[in-house]
N, C-alpha and C positions, 0 to 999 in steps of 0.2 A: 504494500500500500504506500508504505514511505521511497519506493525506488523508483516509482514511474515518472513521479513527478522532477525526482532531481535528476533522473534522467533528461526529461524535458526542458529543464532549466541548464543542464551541462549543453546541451546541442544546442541549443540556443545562443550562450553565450562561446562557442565555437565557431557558430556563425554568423556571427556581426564583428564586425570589425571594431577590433579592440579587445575581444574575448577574451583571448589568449593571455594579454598581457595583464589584463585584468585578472585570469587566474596567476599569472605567474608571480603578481605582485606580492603578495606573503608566501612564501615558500615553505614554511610551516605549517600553515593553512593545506594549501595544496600536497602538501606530501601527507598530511593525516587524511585526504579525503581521498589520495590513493589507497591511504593502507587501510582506509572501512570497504573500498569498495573490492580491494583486493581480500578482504578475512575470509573471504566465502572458499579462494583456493586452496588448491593442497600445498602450493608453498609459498604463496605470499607476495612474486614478486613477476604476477603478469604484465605489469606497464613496463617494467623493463626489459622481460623477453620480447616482447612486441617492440620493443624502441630500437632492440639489439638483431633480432633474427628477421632477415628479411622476408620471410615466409611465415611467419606468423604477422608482420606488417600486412602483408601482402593479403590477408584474410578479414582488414579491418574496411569498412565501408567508408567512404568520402562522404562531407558531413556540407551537403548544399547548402546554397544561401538561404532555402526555405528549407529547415530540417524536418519537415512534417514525415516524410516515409521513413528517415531514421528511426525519428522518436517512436513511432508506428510497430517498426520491425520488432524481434528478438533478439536485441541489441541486449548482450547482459552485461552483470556489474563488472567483470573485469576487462569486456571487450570496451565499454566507454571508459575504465581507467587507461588502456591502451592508446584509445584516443584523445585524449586527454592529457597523456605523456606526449605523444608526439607532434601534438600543434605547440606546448610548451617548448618542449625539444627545440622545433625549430625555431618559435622565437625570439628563445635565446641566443642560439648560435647564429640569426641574424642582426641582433642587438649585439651580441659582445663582436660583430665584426666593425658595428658603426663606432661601438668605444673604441678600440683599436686603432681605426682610421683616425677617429680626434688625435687618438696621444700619437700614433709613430706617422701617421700618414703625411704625405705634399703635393698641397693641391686638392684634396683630396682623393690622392689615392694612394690606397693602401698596400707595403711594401709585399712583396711576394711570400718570404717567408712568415709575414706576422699572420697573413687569410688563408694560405692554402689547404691548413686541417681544418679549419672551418667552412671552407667553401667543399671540401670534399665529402666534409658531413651532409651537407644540403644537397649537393648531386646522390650522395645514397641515399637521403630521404625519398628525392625525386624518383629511383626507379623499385620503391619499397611500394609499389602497389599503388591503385587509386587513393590511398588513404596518406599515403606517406606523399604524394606531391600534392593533393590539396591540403597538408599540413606548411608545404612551403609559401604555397600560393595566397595562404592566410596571412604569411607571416609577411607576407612583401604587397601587403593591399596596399598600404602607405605609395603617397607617392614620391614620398623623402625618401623611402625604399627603394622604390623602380628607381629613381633619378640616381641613387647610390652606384646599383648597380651596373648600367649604363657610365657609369664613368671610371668603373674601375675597366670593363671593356675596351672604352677608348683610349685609357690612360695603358693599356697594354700592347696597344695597335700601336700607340703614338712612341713606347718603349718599343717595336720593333722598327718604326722610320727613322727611329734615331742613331740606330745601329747599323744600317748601312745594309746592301743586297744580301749579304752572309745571314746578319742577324734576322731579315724579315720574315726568312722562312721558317725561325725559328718559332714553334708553338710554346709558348710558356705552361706547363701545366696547368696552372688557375684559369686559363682562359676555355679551358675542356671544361671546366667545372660551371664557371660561370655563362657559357655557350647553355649549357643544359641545363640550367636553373631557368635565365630566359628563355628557354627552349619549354619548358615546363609553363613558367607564367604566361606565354599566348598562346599556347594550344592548353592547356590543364586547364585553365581559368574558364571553367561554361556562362560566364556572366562577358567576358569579352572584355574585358575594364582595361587589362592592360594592353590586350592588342590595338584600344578604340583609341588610348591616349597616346603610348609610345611606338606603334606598330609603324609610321615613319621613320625614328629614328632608327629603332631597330634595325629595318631594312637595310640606313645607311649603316650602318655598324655592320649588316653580312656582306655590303657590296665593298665596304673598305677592306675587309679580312681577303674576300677574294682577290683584290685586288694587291693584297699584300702578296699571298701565295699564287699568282698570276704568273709570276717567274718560272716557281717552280715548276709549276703546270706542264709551261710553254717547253722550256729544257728537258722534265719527263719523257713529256712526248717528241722530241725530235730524236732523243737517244734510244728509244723503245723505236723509232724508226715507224710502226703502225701505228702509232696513236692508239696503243693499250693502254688500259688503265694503271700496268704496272710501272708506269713512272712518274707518279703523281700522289709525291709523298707527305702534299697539303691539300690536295682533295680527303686523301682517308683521312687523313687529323682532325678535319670539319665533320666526317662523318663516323667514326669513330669516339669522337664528344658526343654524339647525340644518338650509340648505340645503348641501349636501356636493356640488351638480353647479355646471357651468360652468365657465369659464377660470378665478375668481379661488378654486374649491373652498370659497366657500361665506365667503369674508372679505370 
């Protein structure tokens, strides 16, 4: 009698914006109402296999802007503590990339080493099921968010013109990661918000990347002699960001 209801009230505040943060705000709060909703299992600590196993992720439902069939389903207590781990999850690890950026970043953008475990956490969110990239897609409704990450993009394109024809075709790891998080926010997002506000820049942002590894392309294929795809060591890099199958989900 008492579960329906704060079921109905957890998916709710899942899906409005600002949810999330508003549970994450007392962390003691939030971790007692993991461990009432977790007492019912046998060992106590389903929001963190769900946070951790990508197949038990991979089994949680994506919680829409109208949660009415959530709340509806047989959603039980520790599949909504699962959920409820993992929008916190990531908007943490979106929030502690923005602190970051304040203290070490220039320009705003953030050095390589300080985001890359952080941004590789969010690309494994992204291929943990429906439920794990509508945890990212919550966590970057903001549009201080999109605009963030967009510029840690350009600020990575604009570290590869700077470096000269050697360095351009270099892919820097973060930018695999942050490819597939926007990769995530306009096609994951069924409300369209980010593709309706940034889905221009975007575009500029894939036409500069190709443009960067345009070189490589061109030289691939002159030495492959038939214009095989086997010399075109930043086409797969583009597309290899944005593979979501296999063991390593696409990292």
């Amino acid at each position: 009698a008492v579960f329906a209801p704060l079921r109905r009230l957890a998916c709710a505040l899942l899906a409005s914006v600002g949810g999330a943060q508003f549970l994450a705000a007392e962390p003691q709060v939030f971790s007692m109402l993991l461990s009432l909703l977790n007492a019912g299992g046998s060992s106590g600590v389903a929001s963190a296999r769900a946070r951790r196993s990508p197949r038990e992720a991979a089994s949680l439902p994506p919680v829409p802007r109208f949660p009415e069939p959530v709340v509806r389903s047989a959603l039980g207590a520790q599949e909504l503590a699962g959920l409820l781990e993992l929008h916190v999850h990531a908007l943490r690890l979106v929030l502690l990339l923005v602190a970051r950026t304040r203290q070490f970043g220039t320009n705003g953008l953030l050095p390589e080493q300080e985001g890359l475990p952080l941004l590789a956490a969010l690309h494994q969110l992204c291929v943990q099921g429906s439920a794990g990239r509508d945890a990212v897609v919550c966590a970057f409704r903001s549009q201080f968010l999109v605009e963030w990450l967009l510029r840690q993009l350009d600020g990575r394109l604009d570290e590869g013109a700077a470096g000269g024809a050697a360095a351009s075709t270099q892919v820097r790891p973060s930018v695999r990661h942050l490819v597939a998080i926007l990769h995530a926010l306009i096609i994951g997002d069924p409300t369209a918000s980010a593709a309706a506000r940034f889905g221009g820049r975007a575009l500029t942002i894939c036409g500069r990347a190709i443009a960067r590894l345009e070189p490589a392309v061109g030289e691939g294929a002159a030495d492959a002699g038939d214009g095989s795809a086997g010399g075109r060591p930043g086409g797969a890099s583009l597309e290899f960001a944005l593979d979501s199958e296999g063991p390593e989900g696409g990292l």
